[in-house]
matplotlib code that plots the C-alpha trace (Angstrom):
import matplotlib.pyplot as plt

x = [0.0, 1.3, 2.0, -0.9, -3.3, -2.7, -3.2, -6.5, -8.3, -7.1, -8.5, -12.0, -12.0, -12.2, -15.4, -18.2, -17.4, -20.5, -20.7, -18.0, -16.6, -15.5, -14.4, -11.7, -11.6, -10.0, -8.4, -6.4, -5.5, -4.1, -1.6, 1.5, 1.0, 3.0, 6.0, 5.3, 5.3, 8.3, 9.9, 9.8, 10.0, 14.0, 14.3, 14.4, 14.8, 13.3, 12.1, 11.2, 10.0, 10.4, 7.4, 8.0, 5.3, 6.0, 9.8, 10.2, 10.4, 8.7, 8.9, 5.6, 5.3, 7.3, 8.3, 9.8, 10.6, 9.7, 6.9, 9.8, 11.7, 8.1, 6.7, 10.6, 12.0, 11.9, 14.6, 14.6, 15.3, 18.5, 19.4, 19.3, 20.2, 24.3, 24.1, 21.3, 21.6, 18.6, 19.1, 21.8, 22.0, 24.4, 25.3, 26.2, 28.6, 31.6, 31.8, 29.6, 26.7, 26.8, 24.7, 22.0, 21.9, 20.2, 16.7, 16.5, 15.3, 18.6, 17.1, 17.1, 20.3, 21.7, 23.6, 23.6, 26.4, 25.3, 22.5, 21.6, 19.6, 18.0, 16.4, 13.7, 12.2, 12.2, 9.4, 10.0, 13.1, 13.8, 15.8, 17.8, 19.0, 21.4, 22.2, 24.7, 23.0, 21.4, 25.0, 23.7, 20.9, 22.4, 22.0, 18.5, 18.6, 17.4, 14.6, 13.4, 13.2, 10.7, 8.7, 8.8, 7.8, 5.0, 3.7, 4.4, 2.3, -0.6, -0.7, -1.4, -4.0, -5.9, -5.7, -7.6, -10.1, -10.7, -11.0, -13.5, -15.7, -15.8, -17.1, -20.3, -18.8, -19.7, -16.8, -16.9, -14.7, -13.8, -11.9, -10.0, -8.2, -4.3, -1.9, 0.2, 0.8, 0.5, -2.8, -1.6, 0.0, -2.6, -6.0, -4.0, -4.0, -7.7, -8.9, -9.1, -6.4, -8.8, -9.3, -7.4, -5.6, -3.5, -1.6, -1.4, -0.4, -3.2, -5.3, -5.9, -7.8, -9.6, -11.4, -13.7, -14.8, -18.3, -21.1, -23.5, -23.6, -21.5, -22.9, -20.4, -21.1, -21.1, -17.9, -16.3, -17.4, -15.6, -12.4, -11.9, -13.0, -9.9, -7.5, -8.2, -5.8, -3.4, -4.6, -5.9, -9.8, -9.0, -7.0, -9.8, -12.2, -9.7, -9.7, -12.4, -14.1, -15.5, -17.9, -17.1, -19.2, -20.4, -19.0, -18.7, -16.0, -12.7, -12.3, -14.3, -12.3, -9.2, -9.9, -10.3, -7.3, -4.9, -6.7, -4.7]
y = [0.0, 3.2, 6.3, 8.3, 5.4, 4.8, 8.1, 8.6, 5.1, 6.1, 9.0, 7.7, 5.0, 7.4, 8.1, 9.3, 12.5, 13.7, 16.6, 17.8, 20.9, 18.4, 15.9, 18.9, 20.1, 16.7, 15.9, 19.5, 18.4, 15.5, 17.0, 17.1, 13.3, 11.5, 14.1, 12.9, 9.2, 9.7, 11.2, 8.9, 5.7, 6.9, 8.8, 12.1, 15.7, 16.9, 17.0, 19.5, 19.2, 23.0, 22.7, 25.4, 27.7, 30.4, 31.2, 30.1, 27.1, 27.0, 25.0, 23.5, 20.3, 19.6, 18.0, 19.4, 22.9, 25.8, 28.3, 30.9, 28.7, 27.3, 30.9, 32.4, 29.2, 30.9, 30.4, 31.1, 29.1, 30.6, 29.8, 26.2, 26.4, 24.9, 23.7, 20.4, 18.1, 15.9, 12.2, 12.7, 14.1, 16.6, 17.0, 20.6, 19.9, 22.8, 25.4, 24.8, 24.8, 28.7, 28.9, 26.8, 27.5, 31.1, 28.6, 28.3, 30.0, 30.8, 28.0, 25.4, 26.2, 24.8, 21.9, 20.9, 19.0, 18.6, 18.7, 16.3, 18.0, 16.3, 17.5, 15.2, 17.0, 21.1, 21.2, 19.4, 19.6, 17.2, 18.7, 16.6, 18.1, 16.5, 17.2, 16.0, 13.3, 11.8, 10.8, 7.8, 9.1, 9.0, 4.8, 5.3, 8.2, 6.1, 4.9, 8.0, 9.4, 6.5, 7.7, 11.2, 10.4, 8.5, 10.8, 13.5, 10.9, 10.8, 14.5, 15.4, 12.8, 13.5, 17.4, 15.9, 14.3, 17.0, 19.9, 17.4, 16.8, 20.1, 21.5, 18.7, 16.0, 12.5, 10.0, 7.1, 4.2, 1.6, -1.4, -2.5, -5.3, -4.8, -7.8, -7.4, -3.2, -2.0, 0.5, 2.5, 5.0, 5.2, 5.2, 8.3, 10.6, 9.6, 11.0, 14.9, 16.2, 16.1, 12.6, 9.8, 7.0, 4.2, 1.2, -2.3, -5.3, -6.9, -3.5, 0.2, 2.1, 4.8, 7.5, 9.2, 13.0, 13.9, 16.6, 13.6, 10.0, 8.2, 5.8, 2.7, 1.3, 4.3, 5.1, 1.7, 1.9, 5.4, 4.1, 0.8, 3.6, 5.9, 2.7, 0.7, 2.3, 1.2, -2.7, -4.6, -5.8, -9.4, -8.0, -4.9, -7.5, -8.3, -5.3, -5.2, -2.8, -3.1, -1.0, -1.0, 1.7, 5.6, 7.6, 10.7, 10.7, 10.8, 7.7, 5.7, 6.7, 6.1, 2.8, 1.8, 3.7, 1.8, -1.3, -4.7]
z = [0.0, -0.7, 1.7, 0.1, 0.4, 4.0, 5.4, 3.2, 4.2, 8.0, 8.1, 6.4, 8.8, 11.8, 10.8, 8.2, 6.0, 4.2, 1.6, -0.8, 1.2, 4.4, 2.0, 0.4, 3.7, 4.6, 1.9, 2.6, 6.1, 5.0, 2.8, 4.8, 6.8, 4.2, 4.4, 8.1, 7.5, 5.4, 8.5, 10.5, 8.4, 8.0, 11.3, 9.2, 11.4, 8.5, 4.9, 2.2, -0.9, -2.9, -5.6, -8.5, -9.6, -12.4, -12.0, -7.8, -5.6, -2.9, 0.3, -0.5, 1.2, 4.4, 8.0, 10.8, 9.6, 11.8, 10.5, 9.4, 7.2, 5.5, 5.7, 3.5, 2.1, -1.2, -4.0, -7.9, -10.5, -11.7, -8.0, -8.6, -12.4, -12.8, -9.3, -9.8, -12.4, -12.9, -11.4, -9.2, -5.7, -4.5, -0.9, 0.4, 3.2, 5.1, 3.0, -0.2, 2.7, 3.1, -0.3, 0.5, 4.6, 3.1, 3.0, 6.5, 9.5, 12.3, 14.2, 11.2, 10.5, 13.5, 13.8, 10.4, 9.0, 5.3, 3.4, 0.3, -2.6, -5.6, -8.4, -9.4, -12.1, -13.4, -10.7, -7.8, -5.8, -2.8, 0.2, 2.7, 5.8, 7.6, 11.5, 13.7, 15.2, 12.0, 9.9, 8.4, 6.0, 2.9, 2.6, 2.5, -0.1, -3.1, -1.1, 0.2, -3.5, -4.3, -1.9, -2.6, -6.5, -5.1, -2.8, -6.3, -8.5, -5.8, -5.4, -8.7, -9.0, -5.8, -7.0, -10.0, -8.1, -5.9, -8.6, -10.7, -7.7, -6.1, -10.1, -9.4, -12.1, -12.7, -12.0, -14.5, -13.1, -16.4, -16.4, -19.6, -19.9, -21.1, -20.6, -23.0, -22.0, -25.6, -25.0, -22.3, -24.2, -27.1, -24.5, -23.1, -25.9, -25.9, -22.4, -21.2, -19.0, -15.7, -16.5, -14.7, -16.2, -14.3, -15.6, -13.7, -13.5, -16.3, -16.8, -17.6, -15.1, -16.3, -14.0, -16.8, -15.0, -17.4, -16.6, -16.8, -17.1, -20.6, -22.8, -22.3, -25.0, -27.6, -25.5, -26.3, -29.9, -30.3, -28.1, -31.2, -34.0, -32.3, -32.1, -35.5, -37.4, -34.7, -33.7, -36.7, -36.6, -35.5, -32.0, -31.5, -30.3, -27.6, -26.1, -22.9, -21.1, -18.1, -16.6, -12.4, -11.6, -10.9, -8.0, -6.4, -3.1, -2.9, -1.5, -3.2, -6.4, -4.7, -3.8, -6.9, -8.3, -5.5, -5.3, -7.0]

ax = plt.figure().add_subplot(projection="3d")
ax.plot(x, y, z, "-o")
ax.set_aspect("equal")
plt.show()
């Protein structure tokens, strides 16, 4: 189970959440717990993840920063430009540290003995701080950057969900069966940018966001019309669809999504 998936179910166990607003309402408070599970998993001090929006990083998801560093923790791009190269970590350690220590609040600051930085894509930077009393972090850095990009990948798709549900729209939940992973690719140039679309082991899940209810059928017919210059006639009647059902919560949706 992932990180996400765990703090949503355990939070909709503790009890019924009715109408839209207290579902986004919970969804929002739920935000930072998997920067906090992450924490702890690898006895972190502390984790940032610096989000960029426009031309700026900001300190947008976190764990153990104090409100000034969260609050200023505000760097350009030109700042991190030369420095991070995509797919490898750097660690900022004596000197090269004064640069970077310019993030962090007097009392963040203290202590620290290095910090590891990684830039995981040109919008999302993961920031490592190490202090003297945590020197063995860096064996588990490889591990705590899967867990980051799955906490990134479930982020984006919950921010989907949300948005789609808050504007009143229909969540179609489809099936389709996809052994042999050729129609991933293809079924996604297909589907509207609020729309959701998840591979597996032996399927495609497809979360279908629609002012009112689709025709499955007529929607299958158009999906074999849109692939048929792709899969010849004799391997379009293997694809299958499967209708699972018509929801409208968060969690609901997100069961499906996470379920094997």
């Amino acid at each position: 189970m992932g990180l996400l998936s765990y703090v949503m179910q355990k939070y909709y166990s503790e009890g019924q959440i009715d109408g839209l607003l207290n579902k986004a309402e919970l969804y929002l408070k739920t935000n930072f717990s998997p920067m906090d599970l992450i924490k702890k998993k690898y006895f972190l001090d502390k984790i940032g993840l610096f989000v960029k929006n426009n031309s700026k990083f900001f300190l947008e998801f976190e764990s153990g920063f104090d409100n000034e560093t969260k609050s200023t923790s505000i760097s350009t791009s030109d700042f991190w430009n030369g420095t991070l190269q995509k797919n490898s970590w750097i660690c900022f350690e004596n000197d090269e540290l004064v640069s970077v220590l310019q993030l962090l609040s007097n009392k963040d600051k203290n202590d620290i003995k290095k910090i590891y930085v990684k830039k995981l894509s040109d919008k999302y930077i993961l920031f490592l701080p190490v202090y003297n009393n945590n020197e063995n972090i860096s064996k588990n850095l490889n591990e705590i950057e899967k867990d980051i990009i799955y906490f990134i990948k479930n982020e984006i798709i919950d921010e989907k969900i949300i948005h789609s549900l808050m504007s009143n729209k229909i969540a179609t939940l489809l099936l389709i069966s996809d052994k042999e992973k050729k129609l991933f690719n293809d079924i996604k140039q297909t589907v509207n940018n609020s729309d959701i679309i998840v591979q597996d082991e032996n399927n495609i899940k497809l979360v279908l966001f629609t002012e009112d209810e689709i025709d499955i059928e007529l929607y299958k017919y158009q999906l074999l019309i849109t692939l048929k210059n792709i899969y010849p006639e004799s391997k379009q009647s293997d694809i299958e669809i499967k209708f699972v059902g018509i929801c409208s919560t968060l969690n609901d949706i997100k069961n499906f999504i996470c379920k094997d």
